[in-house]
C-alpha positions as CSV (number, residue, x, y, z in Angstrom):
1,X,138.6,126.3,138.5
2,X,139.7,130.0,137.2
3,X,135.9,129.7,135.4
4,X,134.6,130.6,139.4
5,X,135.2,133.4,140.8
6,X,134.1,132.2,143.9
7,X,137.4,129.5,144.0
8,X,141.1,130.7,143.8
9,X,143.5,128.0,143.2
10,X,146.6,128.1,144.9
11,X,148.3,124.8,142.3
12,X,151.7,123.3,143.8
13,X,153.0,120.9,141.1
14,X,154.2,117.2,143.0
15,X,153.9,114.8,140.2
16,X,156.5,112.5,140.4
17,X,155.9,109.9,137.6
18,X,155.9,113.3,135.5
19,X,158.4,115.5,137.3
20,X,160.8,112.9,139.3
21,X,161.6,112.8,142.4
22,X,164.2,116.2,142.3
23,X,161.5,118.8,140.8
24,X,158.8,117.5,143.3
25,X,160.7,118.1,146.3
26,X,162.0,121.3,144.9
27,X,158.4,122.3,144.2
28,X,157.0,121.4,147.8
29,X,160.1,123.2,149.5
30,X,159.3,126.5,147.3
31,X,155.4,126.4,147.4
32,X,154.3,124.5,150.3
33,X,153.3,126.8,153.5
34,X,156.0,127.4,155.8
35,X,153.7,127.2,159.1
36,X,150.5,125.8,160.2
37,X,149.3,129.0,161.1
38,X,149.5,129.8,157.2
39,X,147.9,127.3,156.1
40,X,144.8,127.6,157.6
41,X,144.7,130.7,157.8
42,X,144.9,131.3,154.2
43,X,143.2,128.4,152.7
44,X,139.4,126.4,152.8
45,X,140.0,123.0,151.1
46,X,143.2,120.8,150.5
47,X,143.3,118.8,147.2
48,X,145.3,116.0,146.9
49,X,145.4,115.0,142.8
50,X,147.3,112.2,141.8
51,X,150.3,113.1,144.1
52,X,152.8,110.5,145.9
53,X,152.7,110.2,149.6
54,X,156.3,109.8,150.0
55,X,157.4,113.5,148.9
56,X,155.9,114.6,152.0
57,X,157.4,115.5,155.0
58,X,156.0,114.4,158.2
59,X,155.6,117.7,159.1
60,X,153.2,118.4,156.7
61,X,151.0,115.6,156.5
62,X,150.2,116.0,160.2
63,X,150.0,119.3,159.2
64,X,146.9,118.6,157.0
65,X,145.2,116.4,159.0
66,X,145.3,118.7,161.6
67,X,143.7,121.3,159.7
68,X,140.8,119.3,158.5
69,X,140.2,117.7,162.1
70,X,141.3,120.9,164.4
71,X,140.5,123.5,162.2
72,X,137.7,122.9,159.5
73,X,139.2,122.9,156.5
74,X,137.8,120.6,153.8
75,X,139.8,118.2,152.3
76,X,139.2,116.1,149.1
77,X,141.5,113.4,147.4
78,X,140.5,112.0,144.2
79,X,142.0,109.1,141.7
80,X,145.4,108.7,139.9
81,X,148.4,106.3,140.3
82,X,149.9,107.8,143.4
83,X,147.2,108.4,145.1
84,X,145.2,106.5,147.8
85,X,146.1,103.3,147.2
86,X,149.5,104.4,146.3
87,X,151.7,102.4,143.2
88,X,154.6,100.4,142.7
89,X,156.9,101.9,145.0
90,X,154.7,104.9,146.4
91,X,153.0,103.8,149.9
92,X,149.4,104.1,150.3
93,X,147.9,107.4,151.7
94,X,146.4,105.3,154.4
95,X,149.4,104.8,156.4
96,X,150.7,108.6,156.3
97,X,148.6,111.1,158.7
98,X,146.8,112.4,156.0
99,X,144.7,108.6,156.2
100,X,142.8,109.7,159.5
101,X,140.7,112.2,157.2
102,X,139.9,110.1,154.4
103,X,136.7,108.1,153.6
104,X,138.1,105.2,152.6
105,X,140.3,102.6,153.1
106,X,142.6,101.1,150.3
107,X,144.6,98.3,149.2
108,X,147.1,98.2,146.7
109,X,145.0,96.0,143.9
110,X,145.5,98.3,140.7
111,X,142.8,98.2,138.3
112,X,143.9,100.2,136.4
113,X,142.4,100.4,132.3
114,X,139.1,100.0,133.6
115,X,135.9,102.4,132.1
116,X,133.4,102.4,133.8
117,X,130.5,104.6,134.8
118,X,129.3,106.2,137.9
119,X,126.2,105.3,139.6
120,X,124.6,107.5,142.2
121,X,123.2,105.8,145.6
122,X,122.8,109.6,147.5
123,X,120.8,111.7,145.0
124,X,119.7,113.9,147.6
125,X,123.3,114.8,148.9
126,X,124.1,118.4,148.3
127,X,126.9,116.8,145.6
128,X,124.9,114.2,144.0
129,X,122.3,116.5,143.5
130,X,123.9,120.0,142.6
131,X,124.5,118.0,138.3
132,X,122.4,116.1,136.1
133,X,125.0,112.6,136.6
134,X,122.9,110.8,134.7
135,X,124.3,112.1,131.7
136,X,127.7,112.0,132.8
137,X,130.1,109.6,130.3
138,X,132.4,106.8,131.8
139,X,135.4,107.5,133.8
140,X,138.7,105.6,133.1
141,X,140.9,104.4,136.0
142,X,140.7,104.2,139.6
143,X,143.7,103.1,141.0
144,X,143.0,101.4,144.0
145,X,140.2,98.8,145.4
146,X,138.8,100.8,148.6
147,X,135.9,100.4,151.1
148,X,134.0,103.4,153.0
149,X,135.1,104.0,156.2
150,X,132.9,103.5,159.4
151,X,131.0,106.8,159.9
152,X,131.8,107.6,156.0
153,X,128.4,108.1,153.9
154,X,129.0,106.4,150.0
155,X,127.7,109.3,147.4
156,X,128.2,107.4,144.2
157,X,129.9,103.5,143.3
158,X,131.5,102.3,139.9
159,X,128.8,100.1,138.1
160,X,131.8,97.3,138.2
161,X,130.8,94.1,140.2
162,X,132.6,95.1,143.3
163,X,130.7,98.1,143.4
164,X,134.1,100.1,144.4
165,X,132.7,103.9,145.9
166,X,133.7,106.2,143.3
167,X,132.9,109.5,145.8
168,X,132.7,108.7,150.1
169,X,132.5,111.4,152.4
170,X,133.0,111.4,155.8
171,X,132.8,114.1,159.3
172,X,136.2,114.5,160.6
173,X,136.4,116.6,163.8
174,X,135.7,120.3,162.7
175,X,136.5,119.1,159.0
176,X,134.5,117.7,155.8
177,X,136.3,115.3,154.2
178,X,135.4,113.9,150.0
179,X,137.0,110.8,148.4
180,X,136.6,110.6,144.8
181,X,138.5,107.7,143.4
182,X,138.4,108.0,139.6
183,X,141.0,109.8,137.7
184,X,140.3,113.8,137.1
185,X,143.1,115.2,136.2
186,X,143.1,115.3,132.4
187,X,141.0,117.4,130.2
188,X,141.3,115.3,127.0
189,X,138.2,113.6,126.5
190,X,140.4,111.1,124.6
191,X,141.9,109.5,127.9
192,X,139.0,110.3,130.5
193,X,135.6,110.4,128.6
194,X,134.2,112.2,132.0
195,X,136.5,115.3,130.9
196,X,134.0,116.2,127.4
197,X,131.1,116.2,129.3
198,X,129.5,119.5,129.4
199,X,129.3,120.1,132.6
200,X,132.8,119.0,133.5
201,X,134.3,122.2,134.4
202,X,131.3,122.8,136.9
203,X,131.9,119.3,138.5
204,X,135.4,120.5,139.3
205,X,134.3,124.0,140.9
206,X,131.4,121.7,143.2
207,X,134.2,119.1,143.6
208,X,136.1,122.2,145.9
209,X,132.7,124.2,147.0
210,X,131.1,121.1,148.9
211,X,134.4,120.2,151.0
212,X,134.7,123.5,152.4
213,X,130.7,123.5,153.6
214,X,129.3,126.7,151.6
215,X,126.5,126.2,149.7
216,X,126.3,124.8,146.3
217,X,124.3,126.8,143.2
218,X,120.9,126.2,143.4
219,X,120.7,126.7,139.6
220,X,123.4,124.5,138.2
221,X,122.1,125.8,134.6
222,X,122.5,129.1,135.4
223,X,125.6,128.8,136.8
224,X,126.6,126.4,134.0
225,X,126.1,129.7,131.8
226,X,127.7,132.3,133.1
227,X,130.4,129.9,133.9
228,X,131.0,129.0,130.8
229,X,131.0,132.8,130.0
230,X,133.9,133.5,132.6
231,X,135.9,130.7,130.8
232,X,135.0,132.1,127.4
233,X,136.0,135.7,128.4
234,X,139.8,134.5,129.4
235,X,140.2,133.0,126.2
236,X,138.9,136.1,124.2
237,X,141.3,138.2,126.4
238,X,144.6,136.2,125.9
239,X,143.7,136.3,121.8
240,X,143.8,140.2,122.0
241,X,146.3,140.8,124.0
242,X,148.6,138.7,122.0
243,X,146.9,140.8,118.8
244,X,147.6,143.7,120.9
245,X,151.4,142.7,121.6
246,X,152.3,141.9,118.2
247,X,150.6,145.4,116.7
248,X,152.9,146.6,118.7
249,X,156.0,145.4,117.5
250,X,155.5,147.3,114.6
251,X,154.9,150.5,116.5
252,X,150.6,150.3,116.1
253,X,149.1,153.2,117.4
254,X,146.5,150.3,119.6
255,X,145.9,153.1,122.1
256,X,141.6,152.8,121.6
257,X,142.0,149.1,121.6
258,X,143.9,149.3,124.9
259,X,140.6,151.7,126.3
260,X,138.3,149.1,125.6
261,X,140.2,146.6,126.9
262,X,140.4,147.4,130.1
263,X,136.6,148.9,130.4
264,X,135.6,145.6,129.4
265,X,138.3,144.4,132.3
266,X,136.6,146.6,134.6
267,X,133.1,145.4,133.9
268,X,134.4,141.9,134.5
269,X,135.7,143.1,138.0
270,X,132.4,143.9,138.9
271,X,130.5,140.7,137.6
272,X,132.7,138.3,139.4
273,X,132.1,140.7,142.5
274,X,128.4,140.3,142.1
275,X,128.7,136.6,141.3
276,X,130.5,135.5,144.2
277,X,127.3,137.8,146.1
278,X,124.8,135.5,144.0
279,X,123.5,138.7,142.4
280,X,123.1,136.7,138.9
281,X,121.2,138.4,136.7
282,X,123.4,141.6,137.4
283,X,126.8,139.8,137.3
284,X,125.4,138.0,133.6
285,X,124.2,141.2,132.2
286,X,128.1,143.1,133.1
287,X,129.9,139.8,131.9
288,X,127.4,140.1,128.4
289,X,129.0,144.1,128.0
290,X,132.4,143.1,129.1
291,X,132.2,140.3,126.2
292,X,130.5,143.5,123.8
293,X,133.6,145.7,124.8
294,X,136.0,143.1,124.0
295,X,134.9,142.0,120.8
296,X,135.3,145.7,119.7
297,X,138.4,145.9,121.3
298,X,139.4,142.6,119.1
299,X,138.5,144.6,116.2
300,X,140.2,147.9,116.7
301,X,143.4,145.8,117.8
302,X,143.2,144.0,114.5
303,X,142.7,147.3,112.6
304,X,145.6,148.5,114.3
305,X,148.1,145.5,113.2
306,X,146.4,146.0,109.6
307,X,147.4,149.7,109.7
308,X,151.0,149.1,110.8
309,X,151.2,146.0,108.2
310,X,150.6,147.8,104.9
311,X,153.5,150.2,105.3
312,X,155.3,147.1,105.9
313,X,153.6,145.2,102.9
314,X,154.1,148.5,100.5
315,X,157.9,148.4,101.2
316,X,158.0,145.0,100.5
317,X,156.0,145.3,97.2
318,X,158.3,148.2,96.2
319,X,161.0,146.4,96.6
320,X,160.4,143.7,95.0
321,X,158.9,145.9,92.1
322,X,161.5,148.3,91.8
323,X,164.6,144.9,91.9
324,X,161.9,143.4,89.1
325,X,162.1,146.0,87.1
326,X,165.7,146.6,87.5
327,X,166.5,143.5,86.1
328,X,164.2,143.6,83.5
329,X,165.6,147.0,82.3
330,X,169.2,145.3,82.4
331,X,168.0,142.4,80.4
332,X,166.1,144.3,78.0
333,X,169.5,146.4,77.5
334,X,171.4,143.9,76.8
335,X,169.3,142.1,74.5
336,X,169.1,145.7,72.4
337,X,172.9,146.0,72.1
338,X,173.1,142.7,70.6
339,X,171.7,144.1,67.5
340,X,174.9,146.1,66.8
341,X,177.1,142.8,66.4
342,X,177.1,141.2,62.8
343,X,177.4,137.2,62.3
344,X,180.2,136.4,60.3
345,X,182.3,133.1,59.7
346,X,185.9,134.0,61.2
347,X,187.4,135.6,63.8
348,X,190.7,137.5,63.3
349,X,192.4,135.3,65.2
350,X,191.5,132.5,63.3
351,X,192.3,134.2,60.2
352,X,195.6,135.4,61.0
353,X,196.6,131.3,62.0
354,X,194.8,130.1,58.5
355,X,197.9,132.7,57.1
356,X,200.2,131.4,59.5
């Protein structure tokens, strides 16, 4: 979601088939918001991924019902094993607070290993509509069997025989509220085929956008660009720093590289300002310098660990050289000296006992 500069993730880790039961409690205590007033005051959509209902207090899952219905905060669940439906010993979502604001209803009926692909029955929904689905791959897993709600509108079903909705959304109080029921979570395309397709990354930014009631991109290639360019930029920027921080461990002088580092940070600033404005055409044409100055900065950062590295190469050679030589000076010595020795048949010793 970092690849929108329009979305800032607030994450709070509650995994508990990955985590156990211990580390997900600890993580809600320490993360969670300590009042209602904080939550809505400081958030727009609640995200539920593949998280068990049980690790919740009451407290809280009233709490974020309350803010969907009361308040208007958008609220989206989607697929894994402890969510909706719930699994083995999690209970389902339906019978906790949280299941007034969901689309659906489900039943604990696993079908679990199950590809399958998703097949759109609201094209003109602002959802539906903001990607090309068509050329979306298959999905893998959906955890629960579940039927839409009365009031609930069915975006998109599974092309399975049941025709189980794959994304429901329904009106609650001042609140939008989006069930997706496949699994999302990964980003190996290995596991979920859905995560290598292209536009992946901007399914998960519209994913958070359309509960909250802004707007969608109009242009979903243009967005898909400069997206992809935001995405591209963070990765750049980690492989100079880390270029950066290890020049410096050998005392690189990586002051010019630092300069155009944080221009090109600067320029960034001000194309994810103009983004979230929709001034596109500005925001691409900063993000395209910011990319410029960093690619210089890459080079002058690894002209300045080359720099540092040859004194450290040189000392290395010429030590080597010089212990080489060494050696081969005390060989060659020796090997001179033997000349001086003659061969001959007895020792004295040996003489002196033939006598003896």
């Amino acid at each position: 979601m970092s690849a929108d500069p329009s979305l800032q993730a607030y994450p709070v880790p509650a995994y508990l088939y990955g985590m156990g039961d211990e580390d997900v409690r600890r993580s809600l205590r320490t993360y969670m918001p300590r009042t209602y007033e904080k939550l809505v005051a400081s958030y727009d959509v609640i995200h539920i991924c593949d998280s068990g209902a049980s690790s919740y207090t009451p407290t809280w899952l009233r709490w974020m019902a309350d803010a969907v219905i009361a308040d208007g905060l958008g609220f989206v669940m989607s697929g894994g094993a402890e969510s909706f439906g719930g699994h083995l010993t999690q209970p389902p979502w339906g019978d906790t607070s949280v299941g007034e604001v969901l689309a659906v209803d489900c039943r604990i009926t696993p079908l679990l290993g199950r590809f399958f692909k998703m097949i759109v029955t609201k094209p003109d929904d602002p959802l539906m509509a903001s990607l090309p689905f068509e050329t979306a791959p298959a999905f893998h897993t959906m955890n629960t069997e579940a039927s839409p709600k009365e009031g609930a509108l069915t975006l998109a079903v599974a092309d399975i025989p049941s025709r189980d909705p794959v994304a429901a959304v329904i009106q609650v109080g001042q609140g939008r509220s989006l069930s997706f029921t496949p699994y999302i979570a990964s980003t190996r395309a290995s596991t979920v085929p859905f995560a290598g397709w292209e536009f992946h990354i901007d399914f998960v930014c519209n994913l958070h956008i359309y509960p909250a009631q802004i707007p969608l991109p109009a242009d979903y290639l243009r967005t898909h660009i400069l997206r992809n360019k935001l995405a591209q930029y963070s990765q750049l920027r980690k492989t100079v720093i880390d270029i950066l921080a290890f020049a410096d461990m050998f005392g690189a002088n990586t002051a010019q590289a630092d300069d155009r580092t944080t221009s090109a940070d600067q320029k960034m600033a001000e194309a994810r300002a103009l983004y979230i404005t929709k001034e596109l055409d500005e925001s691409e044409n900063l993000i395209d310098q910011a990319f410029a100055g960093l690619e210089q900065a890459q080079i002058l950062a690894m002209k300045a660990k080359d720099r540092a590295l040859i004194w450290i190469y040189s000392i290395e050679w010429l030590a080597v050289t010089g212990t080489a030589m060494a050696c081969g000076f005390v060989l060659w010595s020796l090997m001179v000296r033997r000349r001086i020795y003659k061969e001959v048949g007895a020792t004295r010793l040996t003489t002196q006992t033939t006598e003896t």
